[in-house]
N, C-alpha and C positions, 0 to 999 in steps of 0.2 A: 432879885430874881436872876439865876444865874443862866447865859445860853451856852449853847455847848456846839463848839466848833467840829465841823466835817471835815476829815483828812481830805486833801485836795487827789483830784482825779491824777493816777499815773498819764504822764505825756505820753503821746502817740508817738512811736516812733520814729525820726525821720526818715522819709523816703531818699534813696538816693537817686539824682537827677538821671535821666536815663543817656547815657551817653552816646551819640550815633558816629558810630565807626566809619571810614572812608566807605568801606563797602557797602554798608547800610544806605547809604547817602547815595553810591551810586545807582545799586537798584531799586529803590523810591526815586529818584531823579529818571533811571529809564523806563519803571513802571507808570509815571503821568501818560506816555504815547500809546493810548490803548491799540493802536496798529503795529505798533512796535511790536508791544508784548503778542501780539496773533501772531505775525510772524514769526518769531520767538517760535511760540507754541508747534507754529506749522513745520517749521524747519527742525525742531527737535524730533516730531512725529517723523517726516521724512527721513530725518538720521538714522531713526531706531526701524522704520523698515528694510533703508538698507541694510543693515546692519545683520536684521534676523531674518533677513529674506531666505537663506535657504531650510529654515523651520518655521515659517510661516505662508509660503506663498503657494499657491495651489496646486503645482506641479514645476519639474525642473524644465526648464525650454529648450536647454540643451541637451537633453539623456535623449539620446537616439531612442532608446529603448521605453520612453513614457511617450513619443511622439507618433501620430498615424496621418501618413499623408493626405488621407481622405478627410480629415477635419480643416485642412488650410482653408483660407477666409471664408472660414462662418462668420455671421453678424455677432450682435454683443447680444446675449443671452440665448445663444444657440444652444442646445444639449448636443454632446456630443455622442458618436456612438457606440462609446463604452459610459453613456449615462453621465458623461462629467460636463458641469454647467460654465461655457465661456461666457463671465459677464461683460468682459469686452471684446469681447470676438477672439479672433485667432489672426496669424498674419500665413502669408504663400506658405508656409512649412508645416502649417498646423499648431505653431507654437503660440499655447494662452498668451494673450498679452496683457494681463493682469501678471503674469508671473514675468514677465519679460520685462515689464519697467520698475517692477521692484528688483530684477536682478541689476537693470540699465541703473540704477542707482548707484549700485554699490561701486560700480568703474568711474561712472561720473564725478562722486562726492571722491573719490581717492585719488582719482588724477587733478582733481579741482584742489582739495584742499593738501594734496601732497607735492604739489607743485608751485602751490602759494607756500606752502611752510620751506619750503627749498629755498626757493627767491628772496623771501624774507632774509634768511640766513645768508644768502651771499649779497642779497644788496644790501642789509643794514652792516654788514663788516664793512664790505668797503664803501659805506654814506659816512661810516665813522670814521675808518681810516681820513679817508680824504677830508673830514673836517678838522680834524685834529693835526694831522701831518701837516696841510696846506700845502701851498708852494707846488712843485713838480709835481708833486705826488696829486694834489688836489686837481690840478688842471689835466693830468693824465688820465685820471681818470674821468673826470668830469666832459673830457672829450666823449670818452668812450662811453659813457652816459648818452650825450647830444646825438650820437653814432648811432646805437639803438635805438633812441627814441623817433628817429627819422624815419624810421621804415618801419611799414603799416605791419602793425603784429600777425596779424593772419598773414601773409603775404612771407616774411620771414618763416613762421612755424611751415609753410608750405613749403618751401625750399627745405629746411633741416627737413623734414620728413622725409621728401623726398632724396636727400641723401642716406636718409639712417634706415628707413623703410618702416612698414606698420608694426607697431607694437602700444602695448600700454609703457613701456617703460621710456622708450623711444619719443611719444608723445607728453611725457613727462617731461622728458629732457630739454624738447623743442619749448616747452610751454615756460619754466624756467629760467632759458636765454631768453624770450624775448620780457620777463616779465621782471626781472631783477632790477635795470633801473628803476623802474617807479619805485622801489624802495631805500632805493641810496638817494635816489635826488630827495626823497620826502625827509630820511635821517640826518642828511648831509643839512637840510634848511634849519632843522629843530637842531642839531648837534654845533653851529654856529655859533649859534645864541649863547647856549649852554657851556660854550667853548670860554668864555671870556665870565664866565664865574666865578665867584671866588673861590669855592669848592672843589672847582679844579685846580687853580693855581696855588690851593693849598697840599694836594696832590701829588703837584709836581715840584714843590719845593719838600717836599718830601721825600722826593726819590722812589717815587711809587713804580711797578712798573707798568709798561705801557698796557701794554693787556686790562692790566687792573684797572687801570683807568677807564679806560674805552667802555669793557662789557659790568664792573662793579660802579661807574662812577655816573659814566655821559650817559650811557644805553635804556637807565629805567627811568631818568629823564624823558627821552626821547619814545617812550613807550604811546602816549599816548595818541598821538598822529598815526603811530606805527600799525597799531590796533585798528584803525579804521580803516588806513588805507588795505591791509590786508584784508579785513572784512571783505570790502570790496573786490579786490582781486579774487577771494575764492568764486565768486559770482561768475565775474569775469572768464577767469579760466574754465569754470564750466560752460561757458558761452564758446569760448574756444576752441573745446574739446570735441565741443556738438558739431561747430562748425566743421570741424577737420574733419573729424568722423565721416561728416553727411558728403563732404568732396571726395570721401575713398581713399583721407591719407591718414587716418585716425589710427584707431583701436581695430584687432580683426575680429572678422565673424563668432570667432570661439570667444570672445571675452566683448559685446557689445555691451555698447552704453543706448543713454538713451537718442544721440544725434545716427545714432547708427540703425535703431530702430525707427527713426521719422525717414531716412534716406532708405530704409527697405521697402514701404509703403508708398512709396513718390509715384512710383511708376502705374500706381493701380488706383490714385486722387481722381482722373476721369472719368474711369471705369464705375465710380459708386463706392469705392472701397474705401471711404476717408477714415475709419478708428483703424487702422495699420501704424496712420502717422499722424492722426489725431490725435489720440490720448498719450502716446508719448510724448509730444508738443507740451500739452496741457500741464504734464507731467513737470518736462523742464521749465517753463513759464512758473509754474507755482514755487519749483524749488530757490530759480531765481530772482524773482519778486520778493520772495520771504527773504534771501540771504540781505539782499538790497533796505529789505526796511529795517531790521537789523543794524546794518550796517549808518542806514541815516540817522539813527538816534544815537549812535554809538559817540559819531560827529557831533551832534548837538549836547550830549550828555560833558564828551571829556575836552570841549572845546568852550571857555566859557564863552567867550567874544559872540558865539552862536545861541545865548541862549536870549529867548526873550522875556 
């Protein structure tokens, strides 16, 4: 009796292992902080209303011409009387203040983070310089590091102002001096280390030039400190911009932010009138909470020693 053999099953394919990319790795590593990611989320949202605030916000605050003095501080859901509904009131001018803090956004996020991308830029040159050069160079600067960092940052941005006088670009400027060390002391620590690698002293037996070295060799080393600590300055600087603002040595009246819009409402807190400078508050608290939790997991993510 004879049996009769089955061709054997085709093998299943092999699957190829899925490989997780540094980047993959990093946003799984920052997605476990479910507060992380809300901030995330919130802080994007606020970007993109600065951003499209003036085709999306209910009216422009500053057009003379969209403004009537007889609607200044209505409450929050007042109709006004051309029928247009303030759902958060209006402030002394009449001006919605629903459109007033999406516009306070847009000067706040740009002197914030355009003041942090500056500083960055001249404090990571010279945190690299000075770690690389050493000697004169290192101590010279690093003086002038100790210099700045003595004198309280508000307190300094006060003085420049007051020599350069109110402007957004002026307040950039001030926010910059006082903000650059923290970014040379932070790259000058990590570029150290970095400094006595093999990678670089292969480098320099090279003949590489110095340039290259610095911003192609040490610098994306050094990135990942760099990254948090800027996270956190842009915070910062928007905290310092409000500040100045709200003292009268900020941004002017034609291009307010939002510390500009909490110190126009100051004066009317006893009176009853608290969403003038209410909801602007609320406004900056949320932006800067968000940048801040952001910025904590940033730390815990590209910093191993911080994870548990």
């Amino acid at each position: 009796m004879s049996t009769t053999t089955l061709p054997a099953a085709p093998a299943a394919p092999a699957v190829p292992p899925k490989v997780e990319t540094p980047f993959r790795r990093f946003v799984s590593e920052f997605a476990e902080s479910k507060i992380a990611l809300g901030g995330l989320i919130v802080f994007t949202l606020i970007a993109l209303i600065a951003i499209f605030a003036p085709w999306i916000s209910p009216q422009n605050p500053y057009d003379l011409a969209q403004l009537d003095i007889m609607d200044g501080r209505m409450e929050p859901g007042t109709v006004g009387g051309d029928g247009f509904t303030f759902w958060l009131g209006t402030d002394d001018q009449g001006r919605d203040m629903l459109s007033g803090i999406m516009y306070g956004l847009r000067i706040s996020l740009t002197v914030g983070a355009g003041s942090a991308l500056i500083a960055c830029l001249v404090g990571a040159s010279l945190g690299l310089l000075a770690a690389y050069a050493g000697g004169k160079t290192d101590s010279a600067i690093m003086r002038l590091v100790d210099l700045q960092l003595s004198f309280p940052a508000i307190l300094a941005a006060l003085m420049i102002l007051a020599f350069l006088g109110k402007s957004v670009t002026n307040v950039v400027i001030a926010l910059v001096i006082v903000e650059w060390a923290y970014y040379a002391r932070t790259v000058r620590g990590t570029a150290l280390v970095e400094r006595r690698r093999e990678y670089i002293e292969a480098a320099q037996c090279l003949a590489l030039p110095t340039r290259r070295i610095l911003f192609r060799h040490l610098l994306p080393n050094c990135l990942p400190p760099l990254i948090v600590v800027g996270t956190m300055q842009v915070a910062r600087a928007i905290a310092l911009e409000a500040t100045l603002s709200f003292l009268g040595l900020g941004v002017p009246i034609t291009e307010p932010s939002l510390g500009l819009l909490i110190a126009n409402g100051y004066e009317y807190m006893l009176s009853g009138k608290y969403w003038i400078s209410f909801y602007p508050g609320i406004a900056l608290l949320i932006t800067i909470v968000s940048i801040n939790l952001v910025g904590d997991q940033l730390r815990d993510v590209l910093n191993p020693r911080l994870k548990k």
